[in-house]
C-alpha atoms as one frame of an Amber mdcrd trajectory, in Angstrom:
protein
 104.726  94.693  87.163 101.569  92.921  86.054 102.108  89.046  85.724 100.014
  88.515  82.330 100.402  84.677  82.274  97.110  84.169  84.986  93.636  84.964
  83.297  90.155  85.109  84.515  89.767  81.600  84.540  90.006  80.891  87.907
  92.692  80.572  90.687  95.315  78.752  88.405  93.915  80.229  84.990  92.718
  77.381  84.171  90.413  75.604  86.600  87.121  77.534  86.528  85.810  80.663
  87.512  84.380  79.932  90.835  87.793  79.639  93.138  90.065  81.766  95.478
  89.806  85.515  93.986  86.546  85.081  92.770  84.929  83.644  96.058  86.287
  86.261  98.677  83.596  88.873  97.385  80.791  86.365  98.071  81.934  85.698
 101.612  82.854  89.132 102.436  80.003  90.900 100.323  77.142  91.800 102.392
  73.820  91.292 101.101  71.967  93.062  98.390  75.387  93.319  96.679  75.426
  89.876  95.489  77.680  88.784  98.499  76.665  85.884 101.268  77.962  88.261
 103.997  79.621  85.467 106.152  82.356  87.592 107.321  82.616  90.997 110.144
  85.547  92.548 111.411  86.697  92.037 114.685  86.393  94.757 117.408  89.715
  94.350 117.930  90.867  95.290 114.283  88.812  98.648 114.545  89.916  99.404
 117.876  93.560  98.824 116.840  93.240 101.244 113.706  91.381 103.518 115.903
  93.878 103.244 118.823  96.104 106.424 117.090  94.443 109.553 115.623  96.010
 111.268 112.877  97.513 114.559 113.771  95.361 117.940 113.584  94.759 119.095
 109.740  94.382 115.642 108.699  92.273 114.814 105.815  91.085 112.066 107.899
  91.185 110.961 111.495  92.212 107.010 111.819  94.562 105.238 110.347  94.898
 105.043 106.201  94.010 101.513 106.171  90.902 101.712 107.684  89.162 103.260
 105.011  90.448 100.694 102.744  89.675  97.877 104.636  86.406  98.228 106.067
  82.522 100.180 105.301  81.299 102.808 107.611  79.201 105.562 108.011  82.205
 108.282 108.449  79.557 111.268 110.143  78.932 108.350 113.328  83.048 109.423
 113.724  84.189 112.334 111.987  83.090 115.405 111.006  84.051 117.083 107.023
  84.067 113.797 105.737  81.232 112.259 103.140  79.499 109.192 103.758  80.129
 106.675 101.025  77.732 105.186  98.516  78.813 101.791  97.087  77.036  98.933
  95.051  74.635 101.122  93.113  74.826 103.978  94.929  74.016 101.858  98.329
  74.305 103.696 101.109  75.925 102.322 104.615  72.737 102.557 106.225  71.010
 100.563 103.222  73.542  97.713 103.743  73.471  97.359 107.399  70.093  96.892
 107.133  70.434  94.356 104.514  72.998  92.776 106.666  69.962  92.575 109.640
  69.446  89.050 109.386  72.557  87.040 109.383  74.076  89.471 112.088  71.745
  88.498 113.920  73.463  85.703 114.876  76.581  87.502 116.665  78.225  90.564
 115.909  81.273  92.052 117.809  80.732  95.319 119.887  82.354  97.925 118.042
  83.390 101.043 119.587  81.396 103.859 120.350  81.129 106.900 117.957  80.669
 110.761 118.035  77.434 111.148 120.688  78.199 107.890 122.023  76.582 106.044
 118.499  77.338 102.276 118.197  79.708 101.843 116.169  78.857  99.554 112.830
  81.559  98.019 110.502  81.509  95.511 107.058  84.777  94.519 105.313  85.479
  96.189 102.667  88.670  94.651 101.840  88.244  91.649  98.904  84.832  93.150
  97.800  84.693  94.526  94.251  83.007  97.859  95.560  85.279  99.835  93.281
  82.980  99.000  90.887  79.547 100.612  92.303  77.465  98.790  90.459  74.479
  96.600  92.049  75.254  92.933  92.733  79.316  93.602  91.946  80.294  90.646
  95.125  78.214  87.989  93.014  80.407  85.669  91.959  78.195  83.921  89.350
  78.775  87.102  86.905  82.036  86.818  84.575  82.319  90.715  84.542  82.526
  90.562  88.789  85.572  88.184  88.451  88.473  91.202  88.371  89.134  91.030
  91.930  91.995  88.211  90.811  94.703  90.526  89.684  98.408  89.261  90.128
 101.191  92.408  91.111 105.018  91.371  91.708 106.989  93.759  93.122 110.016
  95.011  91.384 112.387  93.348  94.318 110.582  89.676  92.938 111.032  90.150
  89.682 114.985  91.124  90.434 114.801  87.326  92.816 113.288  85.365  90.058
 115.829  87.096  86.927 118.841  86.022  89.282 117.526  82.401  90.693 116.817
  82.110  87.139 120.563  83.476  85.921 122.438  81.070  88.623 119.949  77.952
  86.840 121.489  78.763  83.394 125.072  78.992  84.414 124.588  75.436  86.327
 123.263  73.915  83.274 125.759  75.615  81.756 128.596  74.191  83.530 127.005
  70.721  84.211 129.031  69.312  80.478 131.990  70.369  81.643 132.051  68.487
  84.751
């Protein structure tokens, strides 16, 4: 169920448009897609969803999750898989590069791919790259800010009808007492 009540102004829907949803891409966005790329994965995270192939026949070989969460050149692991274009048709390569200077200052050792290739890994997760369009991450553009999308799950919505229900037959009640 979508919540409807929030709109694109900000956090609280009312408080600007520069807050919580809209920031994440910025952090998390690598450069040249209108991010500040402040943010890697761990090693640990991609060893974890790496820990447990899928089983033979597949469609892919890690965990689900991983290719939701994170960028990566799939032919450095796996083979019958296409490497993803995001951002205008970026390619991983193109952003890695872009990402050249700030990782400069520290980035994890990822695992090793097929041929013994260094692994490389951006979040993915919190970016608009759904979008692929160039400079999607910068927050400064109203049309980037639909990253902010409220979902309650049908077992809420069931919580709030009946804390709401036992409210009304309080109040209900309360003259008779």
């Amino acid at each position: 169920m979508y919540n409807g009540k929030y709109s694109n102004g900000g956090t609280w829907g009312n408080d600007g448009s520069t807050t919580q949803g809209f920031v994440i891409p910025n952090f998390a966005g690598s450069a040249g897609t209108g991010g500040w790329f402040k943010w890697m994965p761990s090693a640990s995270i991609v060893k974890d969803f790496m820990a447990e192939e899928r089983p033979a026949g597949s469609d892919t070989r890690f965990d689900k999750r991983m290719y939701t969460s994170f960028f990566w050149k799939y032919s450095d692991f796996e083979t019958g898989l296409t490497d993803g274009a995001w951002f205008g048709n970026q390619s991983f390569d193109l952003m890695w590069d872009n990402a050249s200077g700030k990782r400069q200052r520290g980035e994890p050792t990822y695992p090793k791919g097929l041929g013994g290739k260094q692994g490389r890994f951006l979040i993915k997760k919190y970016t608009n790259f759904y979008k692929n369009v160039p400079d999607a991450n910068s927050m400064y553009d109203q049309s980037n800010q639909n990253n902010n999308l409220r979902m309650f799950r049908f077992s809420e919505v069931l919580l709030l009808h009946a804390g709401t229900l036992s409210r009304m037959v309080i109040w209900a009640l309360l003259p008779l007492i």
